[in-house]
N, C-alpha and C positions, 0 to 999 in steps of 0.2 A: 504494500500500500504506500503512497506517494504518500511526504508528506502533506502536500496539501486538500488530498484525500482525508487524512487524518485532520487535519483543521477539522474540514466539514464535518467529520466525524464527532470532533470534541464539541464542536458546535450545537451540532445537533442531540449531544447525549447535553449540556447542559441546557440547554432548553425543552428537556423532556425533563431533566431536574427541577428549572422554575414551577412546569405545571404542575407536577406531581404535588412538590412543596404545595401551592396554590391549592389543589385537590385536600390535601390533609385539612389543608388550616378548615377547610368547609365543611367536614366530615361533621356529621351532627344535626348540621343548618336546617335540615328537613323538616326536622321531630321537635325543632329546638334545641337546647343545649344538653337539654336533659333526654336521655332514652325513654321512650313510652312503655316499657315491659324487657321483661328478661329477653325475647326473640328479636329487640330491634338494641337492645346494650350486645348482645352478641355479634349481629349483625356489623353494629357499628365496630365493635374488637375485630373481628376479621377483617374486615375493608383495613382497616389500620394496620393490623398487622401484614396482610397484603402490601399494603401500598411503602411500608417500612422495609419490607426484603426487596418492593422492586427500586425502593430510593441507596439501598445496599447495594443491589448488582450495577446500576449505574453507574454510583459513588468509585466503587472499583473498576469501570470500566475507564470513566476520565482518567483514573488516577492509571491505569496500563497505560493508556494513549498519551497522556502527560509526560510519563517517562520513555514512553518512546522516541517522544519530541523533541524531548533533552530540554535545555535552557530555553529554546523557543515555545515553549507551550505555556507562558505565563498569559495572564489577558487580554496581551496583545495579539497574541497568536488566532484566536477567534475574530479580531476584530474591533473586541468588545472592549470597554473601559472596566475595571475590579468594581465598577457601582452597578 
């Protein structure tokens, strides 16, 4: 893979990070903050726990691609400014 293959790559995997992030904060929103019964406090722990292993496999996927990168894979390397 080119590196600037892998740009778009790390690009692409942190911008599946912001949604996901954006996805958790919301988890609840539906019901309220509060679970309406044991079958929707469960529901909601699974979506979480879910969404928490798929912000894990990512988390290590940037950080492979980042060291592949070498010294080039800091925020500029996306494009993107560290904000």
């Amino acid at each position: 893979m080119s590196s600037s293959d892998l740009r778009q790559r790390l690009e692409n995997v942190e911008a599946s990070l912001r949604r996901l992030r954006g996805e958790d904060a919301d988890l609840g929103s539906e019901f309220g903050s509060v679970p309406q019964d044991f079958g929707d406090s469960g529901q909601d722990l699974q979506m979480r726990e879910e969404l928490e292993g798929q912000i894990a496999d990512l988390e290590a996927e940037r950080d492979r691609i980042k060291a592949e990168l070498g010294p080039d894979a800091g925020p500029e390397a996306t494009g993107r400014s560290g904000h």
